[in-house]
C-alpha positions in Angstrom: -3.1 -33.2 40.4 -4.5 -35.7 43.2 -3.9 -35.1 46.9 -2.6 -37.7 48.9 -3.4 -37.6 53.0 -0.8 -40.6 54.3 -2.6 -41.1 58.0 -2.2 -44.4 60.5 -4.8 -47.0 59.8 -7.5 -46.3 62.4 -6.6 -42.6 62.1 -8.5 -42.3 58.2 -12.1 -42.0 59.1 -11.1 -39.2 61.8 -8.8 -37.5 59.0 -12.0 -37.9 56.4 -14.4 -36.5 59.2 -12.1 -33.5 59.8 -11.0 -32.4 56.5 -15.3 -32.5 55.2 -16.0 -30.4 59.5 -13.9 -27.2 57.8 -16.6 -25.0 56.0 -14.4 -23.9 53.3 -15.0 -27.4 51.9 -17.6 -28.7 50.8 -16.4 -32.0 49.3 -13.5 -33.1 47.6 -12.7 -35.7 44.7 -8.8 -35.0 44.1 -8.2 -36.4 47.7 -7.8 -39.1 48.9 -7.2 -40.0 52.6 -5.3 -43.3 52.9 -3.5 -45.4 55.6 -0.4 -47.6 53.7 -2.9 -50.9 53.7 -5.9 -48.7 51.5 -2.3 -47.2 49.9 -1.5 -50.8 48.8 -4.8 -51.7 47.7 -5.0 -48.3 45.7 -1.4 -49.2 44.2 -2.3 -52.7 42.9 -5.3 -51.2 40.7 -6.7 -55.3 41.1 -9.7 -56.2 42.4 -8.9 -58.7 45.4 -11.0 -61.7 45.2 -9.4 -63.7 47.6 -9.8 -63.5 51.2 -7.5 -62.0 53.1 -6.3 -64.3 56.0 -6.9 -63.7 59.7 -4.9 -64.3 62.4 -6.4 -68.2 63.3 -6.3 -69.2 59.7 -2.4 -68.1 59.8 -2.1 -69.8 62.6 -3.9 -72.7 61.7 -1.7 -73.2 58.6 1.6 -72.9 60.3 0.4 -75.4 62.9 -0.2 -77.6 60.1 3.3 -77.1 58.5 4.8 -77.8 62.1 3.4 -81.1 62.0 4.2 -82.1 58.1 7.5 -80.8 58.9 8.2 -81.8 62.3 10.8 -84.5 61.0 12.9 -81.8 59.5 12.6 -79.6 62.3 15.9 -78.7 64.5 14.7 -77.0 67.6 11.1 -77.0 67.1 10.6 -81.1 66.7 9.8 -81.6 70.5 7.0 -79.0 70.4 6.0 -78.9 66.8 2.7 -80.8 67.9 2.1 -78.0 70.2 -1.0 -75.3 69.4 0.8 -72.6 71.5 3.9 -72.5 68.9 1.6 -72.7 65.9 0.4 -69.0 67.6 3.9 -67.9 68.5 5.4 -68.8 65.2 2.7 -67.1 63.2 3.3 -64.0 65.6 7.4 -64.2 64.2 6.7 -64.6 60.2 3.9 -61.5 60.3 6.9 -59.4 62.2 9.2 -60.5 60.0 6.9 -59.2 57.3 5.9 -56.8 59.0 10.2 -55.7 59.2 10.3 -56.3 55.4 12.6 -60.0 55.7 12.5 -62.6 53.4 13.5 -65.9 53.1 16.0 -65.5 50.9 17.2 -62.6 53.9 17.4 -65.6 56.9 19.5 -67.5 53.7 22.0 -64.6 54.2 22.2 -65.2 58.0 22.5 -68.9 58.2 25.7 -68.6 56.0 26.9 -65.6 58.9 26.7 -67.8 61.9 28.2 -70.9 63.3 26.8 -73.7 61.3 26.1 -75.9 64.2 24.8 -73.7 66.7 21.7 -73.5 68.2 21.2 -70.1 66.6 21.8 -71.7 63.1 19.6 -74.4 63.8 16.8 -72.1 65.0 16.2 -69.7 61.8 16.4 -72.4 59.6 13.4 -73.9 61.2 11.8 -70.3 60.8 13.2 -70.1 57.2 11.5 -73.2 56.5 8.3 -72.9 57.9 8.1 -69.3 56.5 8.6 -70.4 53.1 6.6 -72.9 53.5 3.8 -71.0 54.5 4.1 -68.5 51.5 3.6 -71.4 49.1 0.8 -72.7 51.3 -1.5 -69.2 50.7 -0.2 -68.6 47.6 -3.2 -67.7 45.1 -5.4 -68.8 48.0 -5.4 -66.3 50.8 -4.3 -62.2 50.5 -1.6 -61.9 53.7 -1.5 -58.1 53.9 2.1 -57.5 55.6 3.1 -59.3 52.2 1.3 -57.4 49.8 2.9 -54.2 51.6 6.6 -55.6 50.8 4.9 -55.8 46.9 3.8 -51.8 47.5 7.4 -50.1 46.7 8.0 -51.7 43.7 4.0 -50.4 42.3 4.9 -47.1 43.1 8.0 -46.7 40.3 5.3 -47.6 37.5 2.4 -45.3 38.4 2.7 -42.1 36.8 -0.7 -40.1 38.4 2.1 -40.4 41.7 4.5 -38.1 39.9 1.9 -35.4 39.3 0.6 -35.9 43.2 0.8 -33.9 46.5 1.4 -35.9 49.3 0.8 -35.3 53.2 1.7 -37.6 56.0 0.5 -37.1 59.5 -0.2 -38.6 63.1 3.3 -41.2 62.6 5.3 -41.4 65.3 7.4 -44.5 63.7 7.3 -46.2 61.0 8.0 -50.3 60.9 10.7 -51.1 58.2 8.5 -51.8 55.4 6.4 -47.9 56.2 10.0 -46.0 55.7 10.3 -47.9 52.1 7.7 -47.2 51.2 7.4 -43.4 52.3 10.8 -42.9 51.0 9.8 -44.4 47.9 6.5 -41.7 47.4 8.9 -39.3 48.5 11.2 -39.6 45.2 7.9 -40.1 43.3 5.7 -37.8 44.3 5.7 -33.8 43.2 6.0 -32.6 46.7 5.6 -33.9 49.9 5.0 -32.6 53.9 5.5 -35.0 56.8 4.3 -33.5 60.2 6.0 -34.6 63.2 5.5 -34.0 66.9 8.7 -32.5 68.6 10.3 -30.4 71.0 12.2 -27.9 68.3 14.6 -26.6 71.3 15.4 -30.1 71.7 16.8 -31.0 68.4 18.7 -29.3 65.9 16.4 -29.4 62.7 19.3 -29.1 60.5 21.8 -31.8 61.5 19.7 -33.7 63.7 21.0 -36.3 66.5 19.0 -38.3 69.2 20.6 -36.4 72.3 18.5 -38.5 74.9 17.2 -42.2 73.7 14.5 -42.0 76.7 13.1 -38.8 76.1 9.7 -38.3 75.7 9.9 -36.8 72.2 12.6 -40.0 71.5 10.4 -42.2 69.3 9.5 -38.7 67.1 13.4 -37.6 66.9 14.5 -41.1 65.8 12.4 -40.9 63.1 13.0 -37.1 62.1 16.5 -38.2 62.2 16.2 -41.2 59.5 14.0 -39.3 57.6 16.1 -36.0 57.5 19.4 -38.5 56.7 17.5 -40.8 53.7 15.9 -37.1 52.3 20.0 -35.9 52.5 21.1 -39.7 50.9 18.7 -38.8 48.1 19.8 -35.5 47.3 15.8 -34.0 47.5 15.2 -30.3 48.2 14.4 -30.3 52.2 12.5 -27.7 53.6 12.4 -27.8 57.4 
């Protein structure tokens, strides 16, 4: 039966160091201690033998798409020869990665807006350069926010996942592509724990509601809240 420890990314080394501190254990090889990138990796059961690309080589090719493209461009033409959008457009396609949108998504958008509005003109700039740039490091370059979109549908295939135990601590969010994943191992797996920070007198545990956006617990009872309502859409046993 493995044991899964779901922890943020620069929380896993802290997590290793304090499960091996308790005396009761003196090792483990069941367990294994992972952030949702080492989840990813552990999911594609590849080894990765291209680079993965880092922030200045994204940039780099996006600045280079600008320019190719700047004759098709809508919006961005006048500064497509610009560094400082090459930066700020490679910032926009890792978020929406990072928020689990495609190009087929901003498609879906274009058709909802005023044709020949500025808006209209602005993501299809973005739509273009984004698909652009997923052809451009295709078998080249490993873009991690990409590979995590890829990570939900791994999980449905692996079968050690239905035997496993999973834990998930130290969240106090998750970005969109996190909660499809979690709620993906959460069908999967055997059983599952999250641990969340909050005030229990604050929130009712059973039907909860965000009673004060600005809180200080907020960012935790949003997320007990989507949690608690996918966990209810799914119809799994929930143990508060």
């Amino acid at each position: 039966e493995p044991l899964i420890l779901l922890v943020p990314e620069q929380a896993t080394y802290q997590a290793e160091r304090a499960v091996l501190s308790d005396n009761r254990v003196g090792g483990y090889n069941r367990l294994s201690v992972l952030s949702f990138n080492r989840l990813q990796f552990l999911l594609s059961e590849r080894s990765y033998t291209r680079p993965e690309i880092s922030g200045i080589g994204r940039q780099m090719i996006i600045h280079d798409i600008l320019q190719k493209r700047a004759g098709e461009l809508k919006i961005l033409r006048p500064a497509s020869g610009h560094t400082g959008l090459g930066r700020q457009i490679a910032e926009t396609v890792t978020e929406l990665n990072k928020y689990a949108k495609t190009t087929q998504e901003l498609e879906e958008l274009l058709k909802k807006v005023e044709p020949e509005s500025f808006t209209a003109a602005k993501f299809a700039d973005i739509k273009l350069i984004m698909g652009d740039y997923q052809k451009a490091i295709e078998g080249r370059f490993m873009d991690s926010e990409i590979q995590m979109r890829q990570c939900r549908r791994q999980i449905k295939g692996k079968e050690w996942l239905k035997a496993a135990a999973l834990w998930v601590d130290g969240f106090a969010s998750f970005t969109a592509v996190e909660m499809e994943i979690l709620q993906e191992l959460l069908k999967t797996a055997k059983e599952a724990r999250i641990a969340i920070c909050l005030d229990p007198d604050r929130i009712d545990l059973r039907e909860p509601y965000l009673k004060d956006p600005d809180g200080l617990f907020s960012p935790t009872e949003q997320t007990y809240c989507d949690l608690v309502k996918f966990i209810a859409a799914s119809k799994s046993k929930l143990d508060k």
